[in-house]
N, C-alpha and C positions, 0 to 999 in steps of 0.2 A: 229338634230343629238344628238344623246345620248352623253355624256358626259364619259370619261373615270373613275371610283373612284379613277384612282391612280392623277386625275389633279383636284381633288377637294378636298374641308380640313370642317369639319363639326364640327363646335364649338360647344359647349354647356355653356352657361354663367347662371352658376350654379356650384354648390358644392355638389347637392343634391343626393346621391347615390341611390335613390329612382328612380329620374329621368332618370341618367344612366344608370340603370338595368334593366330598360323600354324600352331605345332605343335597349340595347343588344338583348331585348327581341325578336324584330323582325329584329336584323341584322344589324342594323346600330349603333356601336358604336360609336361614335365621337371620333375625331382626336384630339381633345385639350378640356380641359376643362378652362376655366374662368371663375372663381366664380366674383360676382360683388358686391359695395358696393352701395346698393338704400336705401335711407331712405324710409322703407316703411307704414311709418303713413298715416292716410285715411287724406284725403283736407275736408277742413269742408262740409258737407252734400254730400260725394261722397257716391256712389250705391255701394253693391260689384260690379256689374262686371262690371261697370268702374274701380274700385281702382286696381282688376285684371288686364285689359288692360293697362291703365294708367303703374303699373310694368313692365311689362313684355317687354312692349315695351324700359321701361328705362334701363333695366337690359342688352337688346339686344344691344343697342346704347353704350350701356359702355363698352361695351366687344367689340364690334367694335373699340374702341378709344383705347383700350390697345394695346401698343408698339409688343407685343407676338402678335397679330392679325392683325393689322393693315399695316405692314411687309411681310404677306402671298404672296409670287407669285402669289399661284392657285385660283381658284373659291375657293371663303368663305362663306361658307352659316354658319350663325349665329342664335341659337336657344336659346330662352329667353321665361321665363317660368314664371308664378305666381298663386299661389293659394290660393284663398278666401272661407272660409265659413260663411255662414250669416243663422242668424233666421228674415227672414226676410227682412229688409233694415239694420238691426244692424247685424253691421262688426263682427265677434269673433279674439282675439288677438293670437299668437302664445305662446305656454306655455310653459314660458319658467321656470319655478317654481311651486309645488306644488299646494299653494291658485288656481294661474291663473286656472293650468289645474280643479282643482276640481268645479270652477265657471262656468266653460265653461259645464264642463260632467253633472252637474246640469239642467243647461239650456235645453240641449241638451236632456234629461232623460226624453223618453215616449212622444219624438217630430219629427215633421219633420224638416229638415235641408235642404240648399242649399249646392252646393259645384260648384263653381266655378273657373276652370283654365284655364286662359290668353296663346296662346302662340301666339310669334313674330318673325316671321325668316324675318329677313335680307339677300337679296341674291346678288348674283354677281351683282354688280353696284348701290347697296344701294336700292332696293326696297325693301319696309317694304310689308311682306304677315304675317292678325290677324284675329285669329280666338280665339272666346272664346266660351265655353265650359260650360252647367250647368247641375249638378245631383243631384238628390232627393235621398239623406234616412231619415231612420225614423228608430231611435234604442228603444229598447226596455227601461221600466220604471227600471231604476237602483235602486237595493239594495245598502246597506251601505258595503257590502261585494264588491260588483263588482268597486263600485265606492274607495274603501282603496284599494281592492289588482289591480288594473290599475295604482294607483297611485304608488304603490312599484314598479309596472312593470318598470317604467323607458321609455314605448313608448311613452309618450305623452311629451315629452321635443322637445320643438322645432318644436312642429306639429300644425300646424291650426287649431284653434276649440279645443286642446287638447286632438288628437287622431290621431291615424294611421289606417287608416281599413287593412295596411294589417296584421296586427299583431293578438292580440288581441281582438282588439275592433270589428275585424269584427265578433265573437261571440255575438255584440249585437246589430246587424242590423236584422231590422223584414223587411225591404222591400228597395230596392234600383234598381231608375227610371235614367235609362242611365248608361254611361259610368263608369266601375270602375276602369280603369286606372287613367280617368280626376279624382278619389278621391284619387288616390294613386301622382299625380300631375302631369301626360302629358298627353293626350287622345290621345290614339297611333293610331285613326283611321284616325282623325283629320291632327295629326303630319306628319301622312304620304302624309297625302291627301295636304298638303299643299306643301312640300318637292317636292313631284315628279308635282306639279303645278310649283314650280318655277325653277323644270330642272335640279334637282339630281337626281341622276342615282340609284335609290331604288331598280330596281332590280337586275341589274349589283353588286351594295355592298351586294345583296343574294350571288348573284351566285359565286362570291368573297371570300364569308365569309368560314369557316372552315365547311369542311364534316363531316356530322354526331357527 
């Protein structure tokens, strides 16, 4: 039986407004947000997309344990998210300072790249549904022009790899294989496909949502 959206509550354990404006994208806002705090340094010789997994699932589980959650009457479906990008089996770090990002746009300049993201929804009665996620670009050989005026941009603070494709940077993608939500940090095909697997009512929160 379908499930009503007014007796269910859709977390998102994140802060990321990237992420949120992804799920708006296709209709399901989430009812509460819960950002979490993961330590997220990689375990010695972890893969990305284990260290992705590994997140996402810790992210979901904390936000489960907070008092604002944990409290809910209704069905709680809890969505916990991470995204990794690697050259290879090496991790790239989040940049959070000029140096990092200019390290990382180097690396990256006239290569291919992975992009991997984790997600973890915890559904009514604690079952863990994970699905991870991978995409190929390949940006073009950066100038000393492209690589200083990115850096004044100010998008690559706080971004994986030291970039956002949706800004910017995606002016310097020559070819990208898969999903570009999963680069932007949810793969909303995935998301979904998982969500209405464990018995949220995705089309009901359509039909719900505001006309036109």
């Amino acid at each position: 039986m379908a499930r009503d959206p007014a007796a269910v509550t859709l977390v998102l354990a994140s802060a990321s407004p990237r992420r949120m404006a992804l799920l708006e994208q296709v209709g399901l806002a989430p009812h509460i947000l819960c950002p979490t705090d993961v330590d997220e340094s990689p375990e010695r010789n972890e893969v990305p997309r284990r260290l992705a997994l590994r997140l996402a699932t810790a992210k979901a589980q904390a936000a489960k344990m907070q008092p604002s959650v944990s409290g809910l009457p209704n069905d709680v479906y809890i969505l916990g998210a991470d995204t990794v990008v690697a050259l290879g089996r090496r991790i790239l770090p989040k940049a959070e300072d000029p140096e990092t990002a200019q390290n990382c746009l180097e690396l990256l300049s006239g290569r291919s790249h992975r992009v991997y993201t984790a997600v973890c929804l915890i559904g009514p009665g604690g079952k863990h549904h994970r699905r991870v996620v991978e995409t190929r670009v390949r940006f073009k050989r950066f100038t000393r022009m492209d690589v200083e005026s990115y850096l004044a941009s100010e998008e690559w603070r706080g971004k994986a790899g030291g970039y956002a494709i949706q800004g910017r940077a995606e002016a310097f993608v020559r070819l990208i294989s898969g999903s570009w939500s999963n680069v932007v940090g949810l793969p909303l095909h995935e998301t979904v496909n998982l969500l209405q697997g464990a018995g949220y009512p995705v089309h009901l929160a359509w039909l719900d949502g505001p006309k036109g």
